[in-house]
C-alpha positions in Angstrom: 129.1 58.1 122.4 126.1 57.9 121.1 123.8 58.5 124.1 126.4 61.9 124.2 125.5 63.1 121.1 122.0 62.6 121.2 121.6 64.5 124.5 123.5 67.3 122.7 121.3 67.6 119.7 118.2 67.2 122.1 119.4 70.1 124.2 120.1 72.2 121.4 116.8 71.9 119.4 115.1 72.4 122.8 117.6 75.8 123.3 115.7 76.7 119.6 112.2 76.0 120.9 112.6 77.8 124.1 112.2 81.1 123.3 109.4 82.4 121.1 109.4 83.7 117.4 107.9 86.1 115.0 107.3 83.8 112.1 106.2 85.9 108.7 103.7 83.3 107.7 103.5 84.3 103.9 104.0 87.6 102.8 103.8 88.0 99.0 103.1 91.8 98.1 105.1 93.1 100.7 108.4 92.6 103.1 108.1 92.2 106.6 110.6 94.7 108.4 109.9 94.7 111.8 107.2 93.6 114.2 107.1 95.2 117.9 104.2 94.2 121.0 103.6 95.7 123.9 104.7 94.1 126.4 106.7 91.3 125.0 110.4 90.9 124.3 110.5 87.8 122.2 114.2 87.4 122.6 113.4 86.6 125.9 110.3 85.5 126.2 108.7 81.9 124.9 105.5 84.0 123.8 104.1 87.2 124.4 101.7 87.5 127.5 98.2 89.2 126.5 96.4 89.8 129.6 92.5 89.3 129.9 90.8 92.8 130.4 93.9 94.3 128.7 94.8 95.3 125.5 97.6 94.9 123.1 99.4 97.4 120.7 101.2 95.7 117.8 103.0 97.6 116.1 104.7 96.4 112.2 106.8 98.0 109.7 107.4 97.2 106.1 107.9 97.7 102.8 105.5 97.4 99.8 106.4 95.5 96.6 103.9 97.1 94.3 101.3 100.6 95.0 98.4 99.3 97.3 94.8 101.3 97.9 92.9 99.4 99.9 93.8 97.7 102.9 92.3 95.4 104.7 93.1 93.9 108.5 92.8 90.1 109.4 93.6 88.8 112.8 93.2 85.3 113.6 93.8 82.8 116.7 95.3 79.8 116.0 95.2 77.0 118.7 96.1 73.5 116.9 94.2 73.1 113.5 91.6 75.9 114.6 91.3 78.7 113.5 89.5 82.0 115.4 88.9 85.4 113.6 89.5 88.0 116.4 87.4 91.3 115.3 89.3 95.0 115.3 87.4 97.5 117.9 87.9 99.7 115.1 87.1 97.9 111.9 89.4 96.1 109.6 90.3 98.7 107.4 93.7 99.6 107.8 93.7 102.4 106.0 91.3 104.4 108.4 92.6 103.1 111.9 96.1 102.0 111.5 98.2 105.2 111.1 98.4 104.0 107.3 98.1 107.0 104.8 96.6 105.4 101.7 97.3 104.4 99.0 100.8 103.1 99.5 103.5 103.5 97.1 105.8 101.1 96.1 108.9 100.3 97.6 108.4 102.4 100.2 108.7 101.2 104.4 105.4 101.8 106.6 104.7 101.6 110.0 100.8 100.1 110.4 100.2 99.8 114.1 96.3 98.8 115.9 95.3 98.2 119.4 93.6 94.2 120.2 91.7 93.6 123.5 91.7 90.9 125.0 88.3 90.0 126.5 88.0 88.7 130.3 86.7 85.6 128.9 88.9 84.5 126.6 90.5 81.5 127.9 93.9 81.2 129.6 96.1 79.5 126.9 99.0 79.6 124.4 97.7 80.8 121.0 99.1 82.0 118.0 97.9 85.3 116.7 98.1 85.5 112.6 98.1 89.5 111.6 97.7 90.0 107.9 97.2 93.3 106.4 95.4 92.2 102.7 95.3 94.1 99.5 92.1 94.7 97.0 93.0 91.3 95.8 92.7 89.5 99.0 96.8 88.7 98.8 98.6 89.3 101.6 100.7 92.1 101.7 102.4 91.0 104.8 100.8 87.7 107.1 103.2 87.7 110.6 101.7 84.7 113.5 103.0 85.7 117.1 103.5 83.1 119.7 101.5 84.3 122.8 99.6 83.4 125.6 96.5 84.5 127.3 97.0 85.7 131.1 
């Protein structure tokens, strides 16, 4: 009975893990809505598939907590414990390339969206990617990590 239920529980926690996640990784000044990338259906999908030599639109709505003026952009890879900033083609100010109209008023929904490539030599591996759009403060407003892997 034992060996029964353990094979149960085992198949259900890997029927969690197989399909990937949008995880909001620590949003304080700000709600995470929605979160949409090209290319990738996450409820079917273990991660999102960002090919070399391509690009990749992500697109994120949500909702302020407080009026914001200054927006900054922060994209990292995460593979393990490291940590690798990807830079913006267009800068890292959100309020000039994202769609965003600055400032932001409170408690209002927003849709920021910005274009990554992904270079021909990046390596072909999983990664998580950690989007954070930052306020003046350096808080985030919203902070979302994607599972996806390079193609």
């Amino acid at each position: 009975m034992n060996v029964i239920r353990f094979t149960a529980l085992a198949l259900l926690a890997f029927a969690n893990l197989a399909l990937g996640e949008v995880e909001d990784c620590g949003s304080e000044e700000g709600s995470l809505d929605a979160v949409e990338i090209s290319d990738c259906n996450l409820d079917t999908m273990k991660a999102c598939p960002l090919k070399r030599g391509g690009e990749v639109v992500m697109k994120m709505k949500f909702t302020t907590k407080k009026p914001e003026t200054n927006i900054t952009t922060v994209v990292h890879g995460i593979l393990g414990l490291i940590k690798v900033k990807f830079n913006l083609p267009d800068g890292d100010n959100a309020c000039l390339t994202s769609g965003l109209e600055c400032p932001l008023e409170e408690n209002k929904q927003y849709t920021y969206s910005a274009s990554l490539p992904v270079l021909n030599k990046y390596p072909r591996l999983s990664v998580k990617v950690q989007w954070e759009l930052k306020d003046s403060a350096n808080k985030n407003i919203v902070c979302v990590k994607i599972p996806a892997k390079i193609v």
